[in-house]
Structures are given as C-alpha cells and as structure tokens.
C-alpha positions in Angstrom: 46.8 108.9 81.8 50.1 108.8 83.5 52.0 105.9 82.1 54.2 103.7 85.1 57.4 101.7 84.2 56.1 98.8 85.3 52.5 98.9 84.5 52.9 95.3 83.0 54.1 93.3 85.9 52.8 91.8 88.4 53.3 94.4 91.8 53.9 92.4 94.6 51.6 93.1 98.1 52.6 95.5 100.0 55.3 94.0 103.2 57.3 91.5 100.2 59.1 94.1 98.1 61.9 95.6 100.5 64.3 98.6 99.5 67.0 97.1 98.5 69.7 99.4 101.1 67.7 98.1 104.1 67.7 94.4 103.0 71.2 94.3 102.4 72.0 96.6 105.6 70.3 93.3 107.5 71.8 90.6 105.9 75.5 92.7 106.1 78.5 90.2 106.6 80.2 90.4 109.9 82.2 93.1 111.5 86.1 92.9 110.3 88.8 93.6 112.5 90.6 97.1 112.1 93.7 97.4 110.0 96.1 100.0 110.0 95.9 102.6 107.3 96.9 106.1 106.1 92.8 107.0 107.4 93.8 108.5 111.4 92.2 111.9 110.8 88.7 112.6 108.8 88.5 115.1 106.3 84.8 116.1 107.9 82.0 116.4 110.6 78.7 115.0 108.6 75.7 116.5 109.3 72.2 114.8 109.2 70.5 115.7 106.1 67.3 114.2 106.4 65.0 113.0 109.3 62.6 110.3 108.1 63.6 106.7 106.3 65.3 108.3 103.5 68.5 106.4 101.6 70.9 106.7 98.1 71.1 110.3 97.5 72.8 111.9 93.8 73.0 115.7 92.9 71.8 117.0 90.1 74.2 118.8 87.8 73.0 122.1 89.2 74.4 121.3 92.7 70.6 122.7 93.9 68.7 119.6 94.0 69.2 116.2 95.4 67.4 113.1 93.6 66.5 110.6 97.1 64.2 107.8 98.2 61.8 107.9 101.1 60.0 105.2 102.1 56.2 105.6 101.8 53.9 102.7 103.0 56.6 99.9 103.1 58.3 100.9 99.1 60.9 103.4 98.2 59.8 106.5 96.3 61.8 109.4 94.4 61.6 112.6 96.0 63.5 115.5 94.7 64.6 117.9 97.3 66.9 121.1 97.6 70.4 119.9 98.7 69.6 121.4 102.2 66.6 118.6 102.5 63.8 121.5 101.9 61.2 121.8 99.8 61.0 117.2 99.1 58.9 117.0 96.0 57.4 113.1 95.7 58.1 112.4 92.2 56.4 108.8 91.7 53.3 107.7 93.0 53.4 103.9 92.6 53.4 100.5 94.3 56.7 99.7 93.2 59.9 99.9 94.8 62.6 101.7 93.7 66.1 102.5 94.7 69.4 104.1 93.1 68.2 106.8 91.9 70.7 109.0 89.5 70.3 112.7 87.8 72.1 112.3 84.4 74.8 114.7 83.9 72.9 116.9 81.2 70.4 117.7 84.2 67.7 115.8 81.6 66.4 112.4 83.0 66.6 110.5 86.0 67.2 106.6 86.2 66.3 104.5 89.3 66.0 100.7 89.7 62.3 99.7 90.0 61.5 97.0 91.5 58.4 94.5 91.7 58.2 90.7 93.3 59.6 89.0 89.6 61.6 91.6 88.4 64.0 94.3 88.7 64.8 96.5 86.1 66.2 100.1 85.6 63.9 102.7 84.2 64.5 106.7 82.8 62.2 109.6 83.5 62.2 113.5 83.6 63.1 114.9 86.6 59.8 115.5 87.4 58.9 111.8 87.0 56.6 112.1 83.8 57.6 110.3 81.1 59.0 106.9 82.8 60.2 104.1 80.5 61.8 100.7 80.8 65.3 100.9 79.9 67.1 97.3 80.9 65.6 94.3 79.0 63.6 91.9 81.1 65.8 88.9 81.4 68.2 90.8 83.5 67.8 91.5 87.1 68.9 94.8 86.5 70.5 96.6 89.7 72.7 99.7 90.6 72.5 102.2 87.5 75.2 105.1 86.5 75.8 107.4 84.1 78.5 108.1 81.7 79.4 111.8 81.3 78.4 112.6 78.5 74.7 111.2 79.4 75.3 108.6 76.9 75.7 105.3 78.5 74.2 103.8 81.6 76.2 101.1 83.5 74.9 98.4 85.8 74.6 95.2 87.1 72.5 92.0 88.0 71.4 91.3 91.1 73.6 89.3 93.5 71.1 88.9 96.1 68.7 86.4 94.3 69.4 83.3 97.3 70.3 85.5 100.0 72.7 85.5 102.2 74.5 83.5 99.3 76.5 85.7 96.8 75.7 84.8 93.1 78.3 85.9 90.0 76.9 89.2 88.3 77.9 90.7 85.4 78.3 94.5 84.8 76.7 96.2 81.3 76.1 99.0 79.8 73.3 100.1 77.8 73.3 103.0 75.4 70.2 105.2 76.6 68.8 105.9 72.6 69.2 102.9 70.6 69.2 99.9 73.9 72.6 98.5 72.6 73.6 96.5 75.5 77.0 95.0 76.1 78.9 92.9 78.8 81.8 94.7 79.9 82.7 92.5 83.0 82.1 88.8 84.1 83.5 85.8 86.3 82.5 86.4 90.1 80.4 89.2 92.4 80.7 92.5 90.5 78.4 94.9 91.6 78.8 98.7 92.0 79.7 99.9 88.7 81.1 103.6 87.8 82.6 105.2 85.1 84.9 107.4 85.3 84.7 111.1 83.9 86.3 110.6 81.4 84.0 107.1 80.8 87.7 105.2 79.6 87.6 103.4 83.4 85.3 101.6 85.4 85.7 101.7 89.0 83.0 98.7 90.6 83.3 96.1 93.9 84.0 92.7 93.5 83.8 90.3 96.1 86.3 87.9 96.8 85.4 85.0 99.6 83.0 85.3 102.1 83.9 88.3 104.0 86.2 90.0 101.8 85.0 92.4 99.0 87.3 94.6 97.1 87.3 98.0 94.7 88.8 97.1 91.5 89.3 99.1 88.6 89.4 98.3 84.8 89.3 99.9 81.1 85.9 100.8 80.4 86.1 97.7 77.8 86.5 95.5 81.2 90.4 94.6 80.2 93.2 95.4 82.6 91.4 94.6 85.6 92.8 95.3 88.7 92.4 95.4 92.4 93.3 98.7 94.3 92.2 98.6 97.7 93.8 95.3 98.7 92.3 94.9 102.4 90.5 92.1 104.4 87.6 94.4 105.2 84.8 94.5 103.0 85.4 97.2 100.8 83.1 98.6 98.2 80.3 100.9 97.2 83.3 103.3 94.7 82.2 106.4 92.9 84.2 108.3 91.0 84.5 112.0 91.9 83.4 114.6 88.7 86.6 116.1 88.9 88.6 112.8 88.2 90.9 113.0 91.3 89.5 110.4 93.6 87.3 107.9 94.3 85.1 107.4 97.5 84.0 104.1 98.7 82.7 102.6 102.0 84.6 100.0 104.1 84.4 98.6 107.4 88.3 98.5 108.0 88.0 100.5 111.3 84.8 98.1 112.5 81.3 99.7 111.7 81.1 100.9 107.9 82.7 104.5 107.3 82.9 106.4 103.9 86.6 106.8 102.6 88.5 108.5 99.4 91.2 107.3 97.6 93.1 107.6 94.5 92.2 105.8 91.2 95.3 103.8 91.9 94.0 102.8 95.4 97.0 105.5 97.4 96.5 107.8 99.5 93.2 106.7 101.4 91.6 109.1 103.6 88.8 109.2 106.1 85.8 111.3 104.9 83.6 111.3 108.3 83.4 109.4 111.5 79.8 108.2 111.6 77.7 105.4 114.1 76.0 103.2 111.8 76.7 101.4 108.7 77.5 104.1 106.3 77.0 103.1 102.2 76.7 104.2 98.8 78.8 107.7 98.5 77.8 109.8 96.0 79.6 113.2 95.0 78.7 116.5 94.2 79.1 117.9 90.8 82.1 120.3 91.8 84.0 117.4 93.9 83.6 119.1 97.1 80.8 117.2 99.0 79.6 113.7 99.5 76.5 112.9 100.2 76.1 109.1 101.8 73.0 107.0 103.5 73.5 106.0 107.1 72.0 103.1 108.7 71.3 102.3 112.4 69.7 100.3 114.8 66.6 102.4 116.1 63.7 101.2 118.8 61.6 99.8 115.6 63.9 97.9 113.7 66.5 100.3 111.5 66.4 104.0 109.9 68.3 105.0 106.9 68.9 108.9 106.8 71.2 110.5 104.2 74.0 112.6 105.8 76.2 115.0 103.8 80.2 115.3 104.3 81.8 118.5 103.0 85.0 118.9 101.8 85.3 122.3 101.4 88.8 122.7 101.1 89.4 119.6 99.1 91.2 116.3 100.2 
C-alpha cells in the first residue's frame, strides 16, 4: 500500500485548503507606481505553456521534463510533463495540497510543500511520486523549498501568511536531506523565497520591508553579510538563481502589473525578461540558463487562472 506524506494528519474538506499561488495572487498588495530603470526593452516573447489551472513550474536536470501543479478538485497536484506541456503524467493522488514543487539537481527526488488544514510541511519523493516522506519537522510551517547543487541541502521557510493579509517574521533554514540536521540561517522580519546559489556559498531570498515594499537581498549562505540589492519601492521578490551563476531572475511590479526580470547577484544591470498581462511570479530556470519558465495569473470570467508560460533566452542576456 502506497504510503502518503501526510497520512497522519488531519486533511482538511475539500473548498478550505487553497494553493498557496492563488491565495497570495488574491490577497496581492496594491499596484506600485512605475519607476525608471535600465528594463525598456524585454529579452523575450513568452509563450503559453499550459492551458488548464496549472502554476510553479522547475526543470529537471535533463532539460526534458518539467515538475508542475494542476489543480484537481479544488487541491494542487504534481504532474510531470515534457517541457513542451505533452505527455502530463499525475504523480500524486491525494487530498492534500501541494505547491513548490522542485526536481533535485541529481535528477533523483522531487520536494514539494504539502499542505493540509493544521500543517504545512515539505516532503521528498521519486520522481515518479513513490516513495514520499516527511522531510521538515512538524513545528514548522514549512514553505517554499530549494535545492543546493549538490542535492545536499534543502532551503526554506515558514509561512508568513498565518493572519492574512498581515505579514508575520519567518525564518529561512536549511535541512540536510540524509541525517534532518536543521539550522537557522536567517531571522528578524519577512524572509521568504530562499535560493542558494550554485555554488550554495550565497543565498538570494525576499524580504519585506513595510507594507508595500519587499525587497531581494542577498547574504552568505551562513546568513552574515546581508544585503539589499534591488533597492526599489515596488514589491520585489520571488529571486532564483540562474545554474550558470550569472544572474538572478525575480518578479516585480515596478512597471505596474507583476513582470519577471533578471539581474545581477549584485542587483546591476536589471533587464526585462517578458512583457506579460497578469501578475507574473515565481521564475524558475532552466538547467543550461537559457529559459525561464514562470506562472501567470489573471482575472478570467470564474474567478482567476494560473497558467505557466515559458520565456526563452536563447541568446543569453
């Protein structure tokens, strides 16, 4: 019998448990005004990847297959896909929801935040969804999981959104995968987002800073030397590192509606990726730096619809 992640908690009925993209795509903070920037021309023309309620797309290491969730019956589910969107393969079969899903960079597991009415909590599978575990301990409200390079370590943080629309202070942690050695490598504040760089000495993560400010910082992967590097009154945030080390992408709503951008680690140089309608989140790169795949999320005749869209860079930045 197929053993669940969260076989010993109590599921929540189905309509409570929301992904977690679409909740915080309703409760988003208002629209900032446009700055001016180095951003005038984008790098790309996205195209649509998907066509049902599909969000927070990562490649596997092959750059073949794409680790997503769909929406089935009101709760996120892993599909694995081809990284054209054919051939979706539903990977879990469950009533809970999960979101943030991530292929490790050996090509071996797959983690993904589960979550249930009372807890949420990052688990590891195979890629084909057998073999699920718990891998955060339950007195965190475990939230937005990443992997080191070397498949070692997986960073995250606690949940920010436990008294909506109020912020409260997160820490980030990592977790080594084998022996569950956890440690706090930031506190003091919002900090959410968490990525290592490839080289796993940095952190990239978001940090929010008043009410309708939120900015990327960057620290050693010890969480000294902190530091802000995109510096702007929009809300800026969401900051994956790209595989080849040269930039990092991040959303922002600088020009109005949310928009996927790339910058350098020290916050230069920020470019445009794609002009997209919508509120366009969570970048996440492709494993030879040359494509981003992103979720996208508008106003529809039912409420909202999530699609992932892909932005290639085929030329380099």
């Amino acid at each position: 019998m197929r053993r669940y992640c969260f076989a010993q908690l109590r599921i929540s009925p189905i309509g409570i448990a929301k992904p977690c993209l679409i909740s915080a795509f309703i409760s988003a903070f208002g629209i900032v005004a446009s700055t001016v920037h180095a951003a005038a021309n984008p790098l790309s023309i996205p195209i649509q990847l998907t066509h049902s309620l599909n969000y927070a797309t990562a490649a596997a290491p092959d750059g073949k297959r794409l680790v997503t969730i769909s929406v089935i019956a009101n709760r996120g589910q892993i599909f694995v896909m081809n990284v054209d969107g054919s051939d979706p393969v539903q990977i879990t079969h469950d009533l809970v929801d999960y979101d943030d899903p991530q292929w490790s960079p050996d090509g071996k597991k797959i983690i993904a935040t589960a979550v249930t009415k009372d807890q949420e909590r990052i688990c590891i599978m195979n890629p084909d969804g057998s073999g699920m575990q718990v891998l955060t301990p339950p007195d965190i409200r475990a939230i937005h999981g990443s992997w080191s390079s070397d498949s070692k370590l997986v960073i995250f943080c606690a949940d920010d959104d436990l008294q909506p629309p109020k912020k409260n202070d997160t820490k980030i942690y990592t977790i080594d995968v084998e022996t569950k050695a956890l440690k706090t490598v930031i506190s003091g504040g919002v900090n959410t987002y968490p990525s290592f760089s490839p080289d796993t000495k940095k952190i990239a993560f978001r940090k929010i800073i008043g009410d309708m400010n939120s900015e990327v910082f960057v620290a050693n992967n010890d969480g000294t030397n902190s530091r802000n590097i995109t510096n702007n009154p929009a809300f800026d945030g969401w900051p994956a590192w790209s595989p080849d080390g040269k930039w990092i992408a991040f959303a922002s709503n600088r020009e109005s509606a949310y928009q996927i951008y790339i910058m350098d680690e020290n916050g230069s140089n920020v470019r445009l990726v794609a002009n997209t309608e919508g509120r366009a989140t969570t970048p996440r790169w492709s494993p030879n730096s040359k494509t981003i795949y992103f979720t996208n999320c508008r106003h529809s005749d039912y409420g909202y619809d999530c699609e992932v869209f892909v932005a290639k860079l085929s030329d380099g930045p």
